[in-house]
ROLUMBA-429855 format. One record per residue: x, y, z of N, C-alpha, C in turn; residue in one letter. Coordinates in steps of 0.2 Angstrom, whole numbers, plus 5000, padded with zeros to 4 digits. Each point is the difference from the previous one (the first is absolute). Example, Ala and Ser with C-alpha at 12.3 -4.5 7.8 and 13.67 -1.06 7.14 Angstrom:
<rs>
506649725039499650065000500450065000a/499850054996500450065001499650055003s/
</rs>
This chain:
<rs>
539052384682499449964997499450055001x/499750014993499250035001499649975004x/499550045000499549975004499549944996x/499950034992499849934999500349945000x/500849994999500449975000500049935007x/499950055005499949985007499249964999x/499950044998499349934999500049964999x/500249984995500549954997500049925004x/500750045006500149975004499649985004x/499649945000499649985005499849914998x/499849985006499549934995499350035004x/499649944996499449995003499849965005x/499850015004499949975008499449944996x/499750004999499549944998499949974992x/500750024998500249964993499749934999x/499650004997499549944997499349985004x/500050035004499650005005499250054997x/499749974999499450034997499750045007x/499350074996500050035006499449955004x/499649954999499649955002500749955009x/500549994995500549975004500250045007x/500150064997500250065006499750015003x/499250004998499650045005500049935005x/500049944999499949925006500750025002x/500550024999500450015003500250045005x/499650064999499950035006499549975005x/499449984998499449955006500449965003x/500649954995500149955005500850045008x/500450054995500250035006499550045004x/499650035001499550045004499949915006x/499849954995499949945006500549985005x/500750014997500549975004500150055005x/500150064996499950075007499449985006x/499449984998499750005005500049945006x/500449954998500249945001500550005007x/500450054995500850025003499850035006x/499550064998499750055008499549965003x/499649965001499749955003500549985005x/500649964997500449945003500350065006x/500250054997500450045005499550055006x/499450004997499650015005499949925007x/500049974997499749935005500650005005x/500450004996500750005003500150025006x/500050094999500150045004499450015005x/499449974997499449995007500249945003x/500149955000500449955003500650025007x/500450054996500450035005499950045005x/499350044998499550035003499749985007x/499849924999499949985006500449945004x/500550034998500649965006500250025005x/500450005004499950025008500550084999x/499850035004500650055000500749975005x/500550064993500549975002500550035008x/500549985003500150035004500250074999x/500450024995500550044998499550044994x/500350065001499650074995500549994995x/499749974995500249984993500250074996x/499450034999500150074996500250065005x/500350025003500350035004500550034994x/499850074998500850034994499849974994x/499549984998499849974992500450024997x/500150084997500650014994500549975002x/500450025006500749965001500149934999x/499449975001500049925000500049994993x/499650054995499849994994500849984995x/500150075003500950014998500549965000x/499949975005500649955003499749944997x/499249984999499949944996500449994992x/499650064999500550034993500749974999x/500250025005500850004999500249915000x/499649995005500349935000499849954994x/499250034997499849934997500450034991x/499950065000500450024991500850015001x/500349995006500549984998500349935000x/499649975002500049925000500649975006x/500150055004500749985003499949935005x/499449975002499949965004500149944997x/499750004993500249954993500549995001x/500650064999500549995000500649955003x/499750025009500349965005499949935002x/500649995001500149905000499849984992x/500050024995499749964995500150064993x/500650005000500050064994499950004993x/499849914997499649984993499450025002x/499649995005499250014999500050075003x/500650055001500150075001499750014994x/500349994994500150044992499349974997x/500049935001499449964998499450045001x/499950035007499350045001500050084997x/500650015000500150075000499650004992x/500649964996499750004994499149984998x/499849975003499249994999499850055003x/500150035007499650045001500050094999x/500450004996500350054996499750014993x/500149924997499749994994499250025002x/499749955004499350024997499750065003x/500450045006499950085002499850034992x/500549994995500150054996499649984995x/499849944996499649994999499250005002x/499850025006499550005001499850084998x/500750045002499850064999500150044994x/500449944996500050024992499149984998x/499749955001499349984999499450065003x/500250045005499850045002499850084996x/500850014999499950044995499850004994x/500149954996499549984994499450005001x/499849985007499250005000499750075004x/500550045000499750085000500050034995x/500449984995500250044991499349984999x/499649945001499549974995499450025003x/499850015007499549995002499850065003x/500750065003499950065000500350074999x/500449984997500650034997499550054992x/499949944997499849994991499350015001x/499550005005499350015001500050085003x/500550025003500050085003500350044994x/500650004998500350044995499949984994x/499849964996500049974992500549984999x/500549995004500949964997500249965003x/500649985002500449945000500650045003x/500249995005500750005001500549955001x/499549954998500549944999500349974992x/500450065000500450004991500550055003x/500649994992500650045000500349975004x/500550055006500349975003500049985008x/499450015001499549975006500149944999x/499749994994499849904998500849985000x/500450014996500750004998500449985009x/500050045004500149985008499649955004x/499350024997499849955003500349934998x/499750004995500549944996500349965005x/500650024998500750005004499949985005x/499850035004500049995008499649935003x/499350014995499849945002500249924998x/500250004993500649954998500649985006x/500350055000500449995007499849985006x/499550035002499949985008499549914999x/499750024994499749924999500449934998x/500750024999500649965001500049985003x/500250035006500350015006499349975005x/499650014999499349955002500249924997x/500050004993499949925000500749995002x/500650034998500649945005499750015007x/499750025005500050005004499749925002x/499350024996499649935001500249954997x/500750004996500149954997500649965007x/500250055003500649985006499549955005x/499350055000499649945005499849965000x/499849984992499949934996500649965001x/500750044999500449955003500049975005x/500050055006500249985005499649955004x/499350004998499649965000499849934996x/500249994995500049984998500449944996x/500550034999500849984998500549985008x/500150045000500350015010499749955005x/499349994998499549985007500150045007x/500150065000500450035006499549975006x/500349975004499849965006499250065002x/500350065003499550035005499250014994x/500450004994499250024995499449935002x/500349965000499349934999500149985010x/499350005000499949995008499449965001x/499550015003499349964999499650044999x/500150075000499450054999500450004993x/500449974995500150054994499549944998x/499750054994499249974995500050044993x/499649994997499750024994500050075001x/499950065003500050055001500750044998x/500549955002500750044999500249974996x/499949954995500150004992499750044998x/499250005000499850074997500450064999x/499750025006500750065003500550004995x/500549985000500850024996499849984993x/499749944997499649994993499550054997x/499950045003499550084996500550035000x/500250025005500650044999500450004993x/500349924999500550024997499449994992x/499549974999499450014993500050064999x/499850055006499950074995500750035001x/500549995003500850024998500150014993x/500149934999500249974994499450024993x/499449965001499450044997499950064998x/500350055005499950084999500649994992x/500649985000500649994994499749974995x/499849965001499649954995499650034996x/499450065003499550014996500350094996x/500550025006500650054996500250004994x/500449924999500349994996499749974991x/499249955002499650024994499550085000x/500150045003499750064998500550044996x/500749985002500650044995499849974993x/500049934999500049964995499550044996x/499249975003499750034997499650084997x/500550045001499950074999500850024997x/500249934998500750024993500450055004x/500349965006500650045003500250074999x/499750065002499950065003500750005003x/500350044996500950025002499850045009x/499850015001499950045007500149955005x/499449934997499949955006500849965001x/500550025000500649964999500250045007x/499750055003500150025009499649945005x/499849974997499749925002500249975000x/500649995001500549974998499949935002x/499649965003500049935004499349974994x/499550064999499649984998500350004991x/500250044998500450004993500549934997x/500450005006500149935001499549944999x/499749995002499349965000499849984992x/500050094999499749994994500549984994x/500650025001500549954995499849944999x/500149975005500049935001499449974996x/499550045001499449974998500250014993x/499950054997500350014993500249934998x/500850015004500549964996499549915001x/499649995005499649934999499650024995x/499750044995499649994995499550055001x/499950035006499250055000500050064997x/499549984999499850054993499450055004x/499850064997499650055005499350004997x/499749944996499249955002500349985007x/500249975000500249935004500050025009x/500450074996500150045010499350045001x/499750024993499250045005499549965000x/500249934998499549925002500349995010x/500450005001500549965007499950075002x/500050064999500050045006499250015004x/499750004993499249975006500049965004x/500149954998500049955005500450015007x/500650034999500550005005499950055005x/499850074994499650045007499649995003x/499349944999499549995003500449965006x/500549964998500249945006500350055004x/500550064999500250035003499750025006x/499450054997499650045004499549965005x/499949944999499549955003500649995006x/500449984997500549975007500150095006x/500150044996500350085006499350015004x/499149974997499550035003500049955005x/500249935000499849965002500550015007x/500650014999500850015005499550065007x/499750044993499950085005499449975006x/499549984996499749965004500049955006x/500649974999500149945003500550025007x/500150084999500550035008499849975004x/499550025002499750035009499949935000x/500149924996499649955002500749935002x/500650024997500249974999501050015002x/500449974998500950045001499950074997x/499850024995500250084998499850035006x/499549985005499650055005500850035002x/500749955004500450055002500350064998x/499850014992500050064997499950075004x/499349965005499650085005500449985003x/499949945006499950015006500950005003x/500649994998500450005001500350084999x/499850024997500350105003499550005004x/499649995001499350005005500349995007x/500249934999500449995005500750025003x/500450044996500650035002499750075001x/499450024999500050085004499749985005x/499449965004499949975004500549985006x/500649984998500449945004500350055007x/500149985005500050015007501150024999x/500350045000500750004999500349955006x/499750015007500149975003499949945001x/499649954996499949924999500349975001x/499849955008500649975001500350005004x/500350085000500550025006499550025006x/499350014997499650025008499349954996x/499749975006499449955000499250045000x/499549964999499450075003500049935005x/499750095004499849965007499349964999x/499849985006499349945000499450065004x/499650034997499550045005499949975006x/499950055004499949995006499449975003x/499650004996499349965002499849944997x/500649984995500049924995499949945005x/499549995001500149925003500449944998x/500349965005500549954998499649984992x/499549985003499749934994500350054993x/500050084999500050014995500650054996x/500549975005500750024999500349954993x/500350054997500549984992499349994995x/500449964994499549974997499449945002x/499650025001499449955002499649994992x/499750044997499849994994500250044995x/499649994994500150044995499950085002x/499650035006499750044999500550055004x/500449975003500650025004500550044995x/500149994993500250044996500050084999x/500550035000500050075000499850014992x/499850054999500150024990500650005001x/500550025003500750014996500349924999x/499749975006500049915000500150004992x/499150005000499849994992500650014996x/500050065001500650034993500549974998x/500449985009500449964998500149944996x/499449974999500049944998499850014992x/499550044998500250034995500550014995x/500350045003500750034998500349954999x/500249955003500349954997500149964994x/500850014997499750004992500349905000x/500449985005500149905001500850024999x/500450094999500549964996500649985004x/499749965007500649975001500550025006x/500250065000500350045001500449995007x/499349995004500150005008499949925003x/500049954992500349935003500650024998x/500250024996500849975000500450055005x/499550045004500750025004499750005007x/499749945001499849975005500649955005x/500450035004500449955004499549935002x/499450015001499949935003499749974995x/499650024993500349964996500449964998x/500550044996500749975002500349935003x/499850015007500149965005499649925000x/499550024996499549944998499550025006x/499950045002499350005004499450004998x/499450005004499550004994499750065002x/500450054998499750044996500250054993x/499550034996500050034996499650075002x/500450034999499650095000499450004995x/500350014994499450004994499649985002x/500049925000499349965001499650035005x/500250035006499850005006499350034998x/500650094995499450054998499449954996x/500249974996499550004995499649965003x/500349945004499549955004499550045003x/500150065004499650055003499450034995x/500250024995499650054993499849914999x/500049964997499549944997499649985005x/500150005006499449995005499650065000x/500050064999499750065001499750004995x/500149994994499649984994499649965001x/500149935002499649954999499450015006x/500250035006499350035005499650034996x/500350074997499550034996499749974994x/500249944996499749994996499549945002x/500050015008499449945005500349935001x/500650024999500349925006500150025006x/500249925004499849995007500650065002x/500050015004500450045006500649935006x/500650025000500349965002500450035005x/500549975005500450025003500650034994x/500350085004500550034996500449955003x/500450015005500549965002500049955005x/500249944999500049955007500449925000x/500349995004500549964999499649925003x/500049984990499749944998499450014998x/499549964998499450004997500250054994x/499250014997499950064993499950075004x/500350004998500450115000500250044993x/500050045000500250024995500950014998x/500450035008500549995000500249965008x/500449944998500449985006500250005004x/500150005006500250035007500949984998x/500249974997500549995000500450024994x/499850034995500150074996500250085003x/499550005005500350055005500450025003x/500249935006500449975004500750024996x/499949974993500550024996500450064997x/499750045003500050084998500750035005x/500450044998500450015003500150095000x/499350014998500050085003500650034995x/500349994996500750034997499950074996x/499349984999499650074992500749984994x/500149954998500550004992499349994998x/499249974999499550004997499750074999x/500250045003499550065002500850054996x/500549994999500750024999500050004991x/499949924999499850004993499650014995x/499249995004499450044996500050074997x/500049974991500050074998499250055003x/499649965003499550044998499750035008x/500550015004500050005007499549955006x/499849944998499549965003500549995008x/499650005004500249985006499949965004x/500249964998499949935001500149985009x/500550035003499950005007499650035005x/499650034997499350045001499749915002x/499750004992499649955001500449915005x/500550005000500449945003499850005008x/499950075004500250005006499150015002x/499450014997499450005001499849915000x/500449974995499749935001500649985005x/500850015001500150005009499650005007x/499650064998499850025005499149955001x/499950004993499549925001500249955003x/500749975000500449935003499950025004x/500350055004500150025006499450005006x/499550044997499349975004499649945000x/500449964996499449964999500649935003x/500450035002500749955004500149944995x/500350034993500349964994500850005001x/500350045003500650024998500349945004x/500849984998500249964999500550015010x/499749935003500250005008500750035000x/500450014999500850055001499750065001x/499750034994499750064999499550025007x/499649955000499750015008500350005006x/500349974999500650015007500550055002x/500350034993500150065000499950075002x/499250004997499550055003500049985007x/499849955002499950005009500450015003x/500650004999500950015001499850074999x/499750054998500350084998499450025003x/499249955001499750055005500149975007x/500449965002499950015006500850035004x/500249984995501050025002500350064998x/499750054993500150044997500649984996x/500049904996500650004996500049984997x/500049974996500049914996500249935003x/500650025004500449945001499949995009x/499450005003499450015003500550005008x/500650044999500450005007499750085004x/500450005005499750065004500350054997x/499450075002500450074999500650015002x/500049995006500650015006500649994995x/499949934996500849984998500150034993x/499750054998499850054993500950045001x/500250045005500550045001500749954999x/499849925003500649975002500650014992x/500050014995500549994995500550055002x/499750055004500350065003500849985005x/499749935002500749995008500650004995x/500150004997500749994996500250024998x/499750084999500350064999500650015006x/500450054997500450015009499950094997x/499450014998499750095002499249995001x/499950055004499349985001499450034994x/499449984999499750034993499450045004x/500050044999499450055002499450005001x/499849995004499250005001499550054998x/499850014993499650045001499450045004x/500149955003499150015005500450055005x/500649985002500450065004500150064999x/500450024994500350044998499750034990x/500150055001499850044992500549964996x/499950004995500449974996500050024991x/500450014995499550014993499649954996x/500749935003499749954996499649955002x/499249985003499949945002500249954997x/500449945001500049974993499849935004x/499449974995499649965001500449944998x/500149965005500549934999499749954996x/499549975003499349954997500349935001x/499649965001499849945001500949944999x/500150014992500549964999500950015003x/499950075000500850035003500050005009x/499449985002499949995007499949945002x/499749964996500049935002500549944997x/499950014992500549965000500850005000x/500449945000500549995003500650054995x/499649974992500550034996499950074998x/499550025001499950054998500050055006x/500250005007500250025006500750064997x/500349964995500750014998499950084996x/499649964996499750104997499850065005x/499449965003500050085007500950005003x/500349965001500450065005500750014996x/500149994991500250034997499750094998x/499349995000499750054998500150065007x/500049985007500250025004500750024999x/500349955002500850054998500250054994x/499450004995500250054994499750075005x/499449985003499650075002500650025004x/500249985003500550025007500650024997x/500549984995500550014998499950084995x/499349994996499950094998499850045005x/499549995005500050045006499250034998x/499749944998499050014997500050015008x/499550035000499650045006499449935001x/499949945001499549954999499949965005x/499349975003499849975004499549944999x/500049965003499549924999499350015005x/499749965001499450005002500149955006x/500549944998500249955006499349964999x/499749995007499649944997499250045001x/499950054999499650025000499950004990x/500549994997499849994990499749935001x/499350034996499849944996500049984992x/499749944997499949974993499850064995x/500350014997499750074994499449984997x/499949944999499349994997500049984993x/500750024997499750014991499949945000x/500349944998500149924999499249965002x/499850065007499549965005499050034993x/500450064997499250014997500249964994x/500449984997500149984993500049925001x/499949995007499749934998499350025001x/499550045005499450024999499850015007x/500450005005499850015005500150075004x/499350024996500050095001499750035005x/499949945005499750045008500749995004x/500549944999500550015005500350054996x/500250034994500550065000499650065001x/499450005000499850075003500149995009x/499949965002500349995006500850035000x/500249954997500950024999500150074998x/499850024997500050105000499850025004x/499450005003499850035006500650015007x/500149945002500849975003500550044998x/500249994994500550064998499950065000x/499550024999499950094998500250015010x/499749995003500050005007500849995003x/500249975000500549995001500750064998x/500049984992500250084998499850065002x/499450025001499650075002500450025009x/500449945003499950005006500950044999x/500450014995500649994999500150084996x/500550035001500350064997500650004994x/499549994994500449984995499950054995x/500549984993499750064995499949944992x/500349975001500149934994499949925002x/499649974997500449935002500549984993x/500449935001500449974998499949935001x/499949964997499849934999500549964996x/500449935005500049944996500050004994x/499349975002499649964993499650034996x/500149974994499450044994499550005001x/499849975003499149985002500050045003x/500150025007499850055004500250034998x/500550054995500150074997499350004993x/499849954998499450014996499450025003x/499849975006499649995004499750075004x/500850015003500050085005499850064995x/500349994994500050054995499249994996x/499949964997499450014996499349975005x/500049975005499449995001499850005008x/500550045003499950015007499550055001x/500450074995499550054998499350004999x/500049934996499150024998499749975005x/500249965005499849965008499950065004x/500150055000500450025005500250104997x/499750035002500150064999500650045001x/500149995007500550015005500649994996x/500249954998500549974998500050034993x/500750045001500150034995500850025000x/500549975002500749985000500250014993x/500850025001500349984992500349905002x/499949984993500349945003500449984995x/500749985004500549974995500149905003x/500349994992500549965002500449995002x/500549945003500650015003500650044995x/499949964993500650024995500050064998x/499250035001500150084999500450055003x/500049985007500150035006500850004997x/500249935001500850004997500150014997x/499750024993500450034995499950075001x/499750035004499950085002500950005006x/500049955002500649995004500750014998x/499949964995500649994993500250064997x/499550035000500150074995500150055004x/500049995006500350065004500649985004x/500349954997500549985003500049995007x/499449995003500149985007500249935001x/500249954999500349955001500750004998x/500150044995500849994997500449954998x/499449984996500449934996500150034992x/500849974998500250034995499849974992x/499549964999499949944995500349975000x/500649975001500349944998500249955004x/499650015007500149955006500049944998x/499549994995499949914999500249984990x/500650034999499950014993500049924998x/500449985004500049934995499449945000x/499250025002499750005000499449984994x/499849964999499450004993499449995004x/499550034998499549985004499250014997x/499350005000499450014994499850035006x/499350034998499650025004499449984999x/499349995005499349964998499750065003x/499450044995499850055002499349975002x/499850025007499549955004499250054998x/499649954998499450024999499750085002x/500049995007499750065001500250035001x/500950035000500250044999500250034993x/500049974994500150014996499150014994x/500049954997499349994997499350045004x/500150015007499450045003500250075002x/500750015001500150085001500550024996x/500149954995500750044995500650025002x/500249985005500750025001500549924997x/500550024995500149985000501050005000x/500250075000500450055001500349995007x/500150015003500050035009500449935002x/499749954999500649915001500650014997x/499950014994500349994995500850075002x/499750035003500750055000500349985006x/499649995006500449975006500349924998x/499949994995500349954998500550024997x/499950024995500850054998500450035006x/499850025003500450025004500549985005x/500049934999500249945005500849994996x/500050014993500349994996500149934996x/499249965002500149944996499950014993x/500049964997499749994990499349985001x/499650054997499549965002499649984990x/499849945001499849974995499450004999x/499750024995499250005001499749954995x/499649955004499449924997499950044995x/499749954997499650034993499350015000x/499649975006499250055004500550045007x/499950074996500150045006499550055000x/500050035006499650095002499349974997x/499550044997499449985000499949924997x/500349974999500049934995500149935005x/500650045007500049965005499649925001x/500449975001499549925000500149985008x/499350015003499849985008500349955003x/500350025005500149935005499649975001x/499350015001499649965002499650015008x/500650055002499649995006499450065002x/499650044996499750065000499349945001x/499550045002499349995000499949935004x/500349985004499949975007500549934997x/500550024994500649924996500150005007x/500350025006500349975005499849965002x/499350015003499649955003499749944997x/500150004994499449954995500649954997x/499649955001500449924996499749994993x/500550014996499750004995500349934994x/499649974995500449944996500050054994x/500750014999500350024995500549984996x/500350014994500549944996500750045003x/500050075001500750035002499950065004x/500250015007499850035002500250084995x/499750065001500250074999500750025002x/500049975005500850045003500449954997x/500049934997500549964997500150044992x/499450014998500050024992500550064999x/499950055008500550064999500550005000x/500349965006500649975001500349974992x/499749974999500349974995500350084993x/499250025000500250054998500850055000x/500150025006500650025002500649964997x/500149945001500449975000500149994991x/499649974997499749984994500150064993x/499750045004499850064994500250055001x/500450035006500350055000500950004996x/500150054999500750004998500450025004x/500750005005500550035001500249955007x/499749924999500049965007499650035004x/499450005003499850035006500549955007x/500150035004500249985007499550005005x/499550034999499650035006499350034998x/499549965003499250064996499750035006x/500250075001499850055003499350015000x/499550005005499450035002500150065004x/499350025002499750055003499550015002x/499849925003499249995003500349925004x/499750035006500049945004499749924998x/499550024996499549944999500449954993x/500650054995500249984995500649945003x/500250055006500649965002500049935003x/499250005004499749945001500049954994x/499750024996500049984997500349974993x/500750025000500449974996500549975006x/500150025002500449945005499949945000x/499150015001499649924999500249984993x/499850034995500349984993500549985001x/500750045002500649974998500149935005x/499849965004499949965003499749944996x/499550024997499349974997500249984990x/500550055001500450004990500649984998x/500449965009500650005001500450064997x/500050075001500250044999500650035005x/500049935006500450065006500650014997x/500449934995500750055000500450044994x/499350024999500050014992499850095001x/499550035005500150065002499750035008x/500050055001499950035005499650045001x/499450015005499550045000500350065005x/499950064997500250075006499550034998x/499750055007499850054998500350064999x/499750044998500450094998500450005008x/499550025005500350035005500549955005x/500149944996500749965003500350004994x/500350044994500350004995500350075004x/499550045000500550055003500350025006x/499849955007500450005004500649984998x/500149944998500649964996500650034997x/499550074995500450044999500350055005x/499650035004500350045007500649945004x/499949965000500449975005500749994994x/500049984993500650024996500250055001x/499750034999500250095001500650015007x/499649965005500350015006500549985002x/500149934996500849965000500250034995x/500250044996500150034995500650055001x/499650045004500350065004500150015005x/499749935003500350025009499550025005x/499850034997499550055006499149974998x/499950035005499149985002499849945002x/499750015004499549945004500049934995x/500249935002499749954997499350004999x/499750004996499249995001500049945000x/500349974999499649905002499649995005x/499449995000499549975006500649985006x/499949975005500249975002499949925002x/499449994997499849925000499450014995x/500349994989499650014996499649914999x/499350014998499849955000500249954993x/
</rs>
């Protein structure tokens, strides 16, 4: 194709559009621009003067930039638990990526392109791709928005309509799909009327368009009468959109990659601590003023869509609470101060508050809200500062309080003496190590429930007889181990766990170790993510029980050959804090193969996992709920899993408490059986041992 030829190929960007028209239509977009930078300015002063936050946000910019990158254009968080509104966003947010920067480049051919050079390089086969490209990706934009209109609309998908949804989020998805559609519409009479130009057939959506119109009778008067009109409604509506960012839902267009290169990786799995000089009265949230900017942003960022109620176990459960609401309840009172209303209690159990003492109480510490959130909002950030208000202001719920006095004066929960911390030990017939005497590799920190309670007594001295039969180098603390803390900050009480780490750093510092080994997920979240920032010193590898043993497995130091327990079917429940907050979700799963049972996996597994209930103080707290968490699972297992389960495997003291109660509470007892990993694989060792004859019975000699 010659060059004049290529000339040819082009339209004209303000077809009927006189140059009086043009010239207001650059005034009126110069207004929305200044509107748009205005709003994002106020915006970002706003978060200017918010509290600083504990944690060094920009710390690695580029790298955070990257990985923000990665996560918000690839869409993968979309994609998880919810694979329609995966494709649903992907396609919008793809669509109007590429449109916005199809509109960009046209608006450098005209404005600096054609004013520098004398030409256009928007012809031939430049226009010809563009074309194409934008035709397609603007497809793929309105099915996108067409799937939200569904889903909202057609569907009523539960989590879209709440008390915060309004006039704002109709707007939202209704522009969207106006200038979607729109942009075809006004395509398709430009084709018409410029007598269908064989090139414009790479337009294919908008070509289309223009058939149809044909084939109803439009004639090209008719289409250079309606494309006036249509462009002006067009462009009135994209100035008006541009403008309306920084004020309204598009705003999470910024502030949500804002918020994932800001976001803390470790959210969640470590707390900030309370300065040192904060006065009671001014611990958690107290006002609005108590907001961090990242607070802000979080609240911001949130776009309503749901995400983190539907994967809310206490939801679910009927409790009162809601994630979303929690944020946005937070962000509508921060608004309404700033636009000069009264000031109110953040959080207080009864009277006007902004959230509920008994929304909190509800909270079960699990992060599925913080798991789910496409847009990294960290909602147990903000959960455990208005804790931490209960807590001072003596709201939390009297179990809860008795709890804590049980652990500051006894170093327990179940308010019995140290002294009888070792006693699960008498029933051993080997004796278990004392760290404090002897060097040891592995401290392994027992905790509260493998010590005191009855049933879970049974786990310590299975985990015992594992460390003995591989010949682990390890030792306990006896009654000098106290309460790890996690469960004690996450309901808000962050002077007794700095107590409680202090107590433990000391303790351990007093002992010649090189690792600990921990029970529970709690205290392996705990020692691992947030002892360190307490605490300098402390600086141990920390494992859990199952990693240790599947390190055991793999070097054949037990000698079990898989198939001890073949005729076995059994699921496994991956416990909050060991899965969802350090990602292991591996290392159970092979000591469980290893046994030689079938193991059958629910349909919430590994990150998707659905809470027992008893994280973020569930143990202690009485709650009115329609079914408990552990019944729902249970049923889960039994209900939804395929291959008959016989047995639902844990690997946390607190799960096993707590479905034991469920299967009690859901008639479940003789329907299945709760075990933990390290009594699945004694079971297997002791198979092993009636098998072949040889090696020690490991049976307890009085199991509880």
């Amino acid at each position: 194709m010659d060059f004049a030829a290529q000339a040819d190929v082009t339209r004209e960007t303000f077809w009927t559009i006189s140059p009086v028209g043009e010239a207001l239509f650059y005034g009126l977009a110069a207004i929305a621009s200044l509107v748009f930078l205005y709003g994002v300015y106020e915006r970002f002063a706003r978060y200017a003067k918010g509290g600083e936050d504990p944690f060094d946000r920009l710390s690695d910019l580029p790298g955070r930039t990257v990985r923000a990158a990665k996560v918000v254009f690839s869409n993968e968080k979309q994609f998880k638990r919810d694979r329609f509104a995966g494709v649903m966003h992907a396609f919008i947010m793809w669509g109007f990526l590429t449109l916005l920067i199809g509109t960009t480049i046209l608006a450098i051919d005209i404005d600096v392109w054609r004013r520098v050079t004398g030409s256009s390089f928007f012809v031939g086969d430049f226009y010809l791709s563009y074309s194409f490209v934008m035709d397609l990706m603007g497809l793929l934009f309105v099915v996108g928005v067409g799937m939200a209109l569904w889903r909202r609309y057609g569907v009523r998908h539960p989590r879209l309509w709440g008390k915060h949804t309004g006039f704002e989020d109709a707007a939202f998805v209704w522009t969207l799909f106006f200038l979607g559609v729109g942009g075809y519409v006004l395509e398709g009479i430009r084709i018409v009327g410029t007598d269908f130009p064989d090139f414009e057939t790479v337009s294919f959506v908008g070509y289309f368009v223009a058939l149809v119109f044909d084939a109803a009778g439009m004639g090209q008067g008719l289409a250079q009468t309606l494309y006036w009109f249509g462009w002006w409604s067009h462009a009135l509506l994209a100035l008006a959109f541009v403008a309306a960012v920084p004020y309204a839902k598009p705003l999470h267009m910024l502030t949500s990659f804002a918020n994932v290169v800001t976001a803390d990786e470790k959210a969640g799995t470590r707390l900030p601590k309370v300065p040192a000089d904060t006065p009671p009265d001014e611990i958690g949230y107290v006002s609005e003023d108590d907001f961090s900017w990242k607070a802000m942003l979080d609240m911001d960022a949130c776009t309503k869509c749901g995400r983190c109620t539907d994967a809310c176990p206490a939801k679910a459960s009927g409790r009162n609470l809601d994630p979303r609401d929690v944020i946005l309840d937070l962000k509508a009172y921060r608004e309404s101060v700033d636009a000069g209303g009264d000031s109110i209690d953040i959080v207080a159990d009864g009277g006007t508050s902004v959230v509920d003492a008994e929304s909190m109480e509800s909270c079960m510490a699990c992060m599925a809200c913080m798991d789910a959130c496409p847009v990294d909002i960290e909602h147990l950030t903000h959960f455990t500062e208005m804790n931490r208000r209960l807590t001072e202001t003596g709201q939390q719920q009297e179990p809860v309080q008795e709890a804590m006095m049980n652990i500051f004066q006894n170093g327990n929960a179940f308010g019995d003496p140290q002294r009888k911390r070792p006693d699960w030990t008498d029933d051993l017939d080997f004796e278990v190590p004392d760290a404090r005497d002897e060097s040891v590799e592995f401290l392994w920190y027992v905790g509260d429930y493998p010590s005191y309670d009855e049933r879970n007594r049974a786990v310590a001295r299975s985990l015992a007889q594992i460390f003995e039969e591989a010949g682990v180098s390890y030792g306990i603390l006896y009654e000098d181990e106290g309460h790890d803390g996690n469960d004690v900050r996450r309901v808000g009480e962050e002077g007794l766990y700095e107590m409680l780490v202090e107590d433990n750093v000391d303790a351990m510092a007093d002992c010649e170790f090189d690792k600990i080994v921990c029970t529970d997920p709690h205290s392996y979240n705990t020692f691992k993510n947030e002892y360190p920032e307490m605490d300098d010193s402390f600086d141990y590898p920390v494992y859990h029980y199952t990693q240790l043993v599947e390190r055991l497995v793999g070097d054949d130091r037990l000698g079990l050959a898989g198939d001890e327990l073949a005729a076995q079917t059994v699921t496994y429940h991956d416990p909050c804090h060991l899965g969802r907050y350090n990602g292991e979700y591996e290392a159970p799963r092979e000591v469980i193969r290893a046994t030689g049972v079938e193991l059958a996996e629910m349909p919430r597994n590994r990150d998707q996992s659905f809470c027992c209930g008893g994280g973020g103080g569930g143990l202690w707290m009485d709650h009115d709920e329609e079914s408990k968490p552990s019944e729902e699972r249970l049923r889960e297992a039994l209900d939804d899993t395929t291959g008959g389960v016989e047995r639902f495997v844990v690997a946390c003291p607190m799960c096993a408490t707590m479905y034991e109660d469920g299967r009690k509470t859901g008639d479940y007892e003789e329907a299945i059986d709760v075990v933990d990993i390290s009594e699945l694989v004694v079971e297997a060792l002791d198979a092993k041992a009636a098998a072949t004859g040889t090696g020690a019975d490991t049976t307890p000699a009085s199991a509880d």
